[in-house]
C-alpha positions, 0 to 999 in steps of 0.5 A: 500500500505504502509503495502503492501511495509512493508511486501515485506521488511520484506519477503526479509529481512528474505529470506536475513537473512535465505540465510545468515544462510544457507551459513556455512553450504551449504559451509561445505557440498560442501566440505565433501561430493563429487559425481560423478567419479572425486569425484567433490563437490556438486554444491550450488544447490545440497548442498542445496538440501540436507540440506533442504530434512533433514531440512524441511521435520521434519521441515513440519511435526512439522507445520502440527501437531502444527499448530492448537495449534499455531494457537490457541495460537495466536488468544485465549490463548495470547489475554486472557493472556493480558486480564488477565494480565492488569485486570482492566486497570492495577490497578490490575497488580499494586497490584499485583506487588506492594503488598505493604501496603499504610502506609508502604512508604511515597509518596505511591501514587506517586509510585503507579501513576508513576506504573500505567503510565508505566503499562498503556504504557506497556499494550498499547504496547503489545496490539499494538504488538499482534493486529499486531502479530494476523493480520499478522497470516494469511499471515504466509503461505507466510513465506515458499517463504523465503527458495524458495528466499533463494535458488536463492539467493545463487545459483545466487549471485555469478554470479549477483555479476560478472555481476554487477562488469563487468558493471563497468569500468575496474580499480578503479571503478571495484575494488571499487564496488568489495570492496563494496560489500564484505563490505556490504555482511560482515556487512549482514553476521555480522548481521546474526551472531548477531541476532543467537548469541542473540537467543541462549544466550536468549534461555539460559537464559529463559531455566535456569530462567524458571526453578529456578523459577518453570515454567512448561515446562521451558527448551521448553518455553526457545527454543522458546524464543530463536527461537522468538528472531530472529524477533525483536519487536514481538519476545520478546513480543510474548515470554513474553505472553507465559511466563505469561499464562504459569505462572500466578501463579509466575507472579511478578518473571516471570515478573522481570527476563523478564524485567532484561532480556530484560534490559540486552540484549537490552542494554549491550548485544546485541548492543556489539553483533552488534558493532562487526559484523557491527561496529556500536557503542553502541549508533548508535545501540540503536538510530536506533532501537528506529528511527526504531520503531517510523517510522515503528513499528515492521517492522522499528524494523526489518529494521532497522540495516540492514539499518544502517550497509548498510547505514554506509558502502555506507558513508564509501566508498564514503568518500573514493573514494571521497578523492581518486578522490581529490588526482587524481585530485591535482596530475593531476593539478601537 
């Protein structure tokens, strides 16, 4: 059941996400392209037609042909590259990355210990990651729902909006809820931007790093790292397995410029992303990650700053219609 309300979450987060994604562009094409006599723009639903006939249509036929290959990836090729990578119970991968002499360091073994620890917890975690990345394979197909929802979710929320401000009574409470909504749509929209900003700086990124360092076929690993970004929690994982069977002979290099990388835009770039589309501070940022990791995983990961920009505008407002209500009252009394 709790997998079950998990999935429902995360489906609706992602048709949230997508719908947001979709939002400029259905907006530039409503004004460049008119119909009709009168010359009229396209309504939301026709906006949207369009973009997805040329969207998903090379968007399906690139799933029916890679579809075998991802799905072999996900069920042979990750699992052998994590079985190769923590070869031995990590003594292996210490060696490797630590092709240091026992004599050359005083207090070796307490470097090599502490090595053994982190590598062990690493291992723990992608094996935990791709156990979940495998088991939700089978469930992708209900990943084509999220443009269905997104559609509605554009071509009704206008009008959801109207009606649900119509509820309240006329005067502050109504410019209140209206004022709430715009503020939570923003933080939404913040988001949005965010997580996209991060996927190209990402993509970037792998794309030049993979090729200084030799891999083959760097600059299409690098789209994909920065396509996977988008899902956090499994995204990077999945990202990094790929990176090491594609590169086991340049394991150490790949290795550190992914665990730099992942430094870097866990925690300097991607909170200042965040802090300026939700008005979240660095360490609110980074707090509500781990919160949502330890609660829920994956899922907590991908939950939980929608949550917290929500959450801090909801306190917002209700701070301030709480202090406005004093005034009222005190210049009642008066």
């Amino acid at each position: 059941m709790v997998g079950a309300f998990e999935g429902v979450c995360v489906l609706a987060l992602l048709s949230a996400f997508f719908a947001y994604l979709l939002a400029p562009p259905v907006a530039a094409v409503r004004r460049r392209v008119r119909a009709g006599p009168r010359s009229r723009p396209l309504s939301t639903a026709a906006a949207l037609a369009v973009i997805y006939a040329s969207v998903f249509a090379p968007a399906a036929l690139a799933w029916h042909v890679y579809n075998d290959r991802v799905t072999f990836w996900v069920k042979v090729t990750a699992p052998d590259a994590v079985d190769r990578l923590f070869s031995g119970g990590g003594t292996e991968t210490v060696d490797r990355l630590m092709a240091v002499p026992p004599g050359a360091l005083a207090g070796y073994s307490r470097i090599r210990r502490a090595s053994e620890y982190i590598v062990g917890a690493v291992e723990r975690e992608t094996r935990s990651t791709l156990h979940d990345l495998i088991a939700a394979a089978p469930y992708a197909r209900w990943l084509t729902v999220t443009p269905i929802l997104a559609f509605v979710l554009l071509t009704t929320a206008p009008g959801f909006q109207r009606s649900t401000l119509r509820v309240l009574p006329r005067g502050h409470l109504q410019w209140r809820g209206e004022e709430y909504l715009r503020d939570v749509n923003s933080a939404l929209a913040g988001y949005v931007r965010a997580q996209a900003a991060a996927a190209v700086i990402v993509g970037c990124a792998c794309a030049a790093g993979f090729t200084l360092i030799g891999v083959e076929s760097a600059v299409s690993m690098g789209v994909a790292a920065g396509v996977l970004e988008l899902v956090p929690a499994i995204g990077p994982v999945a990202a990094a397995l790929m990176s090491a069977a594609q590169a086991m002979d340049r394991l150490v290099a790949v290795a550190t410029f992914l665990a730099l990388l992942r430094a870097v835009q866990d925690y300097v770039i991607y909170p200042r992303l965040i802090r300026r589309g939700m008005h979240l501070s660095t360490p609110a940022v980074i707090v509500t990650l781990w919160v949502g990791a330890a609660v829920a995983g994956a899922a907590g990961v991908i939950l939980a700053i929608p949550v917290a920009g929500c959450l801090s505008v909801s306190l917002r407002h209700w701070r301030e219609y709480r202090d406005i209500e004093r005034l009222v009252r005190a210049a009642a009394r008066k």
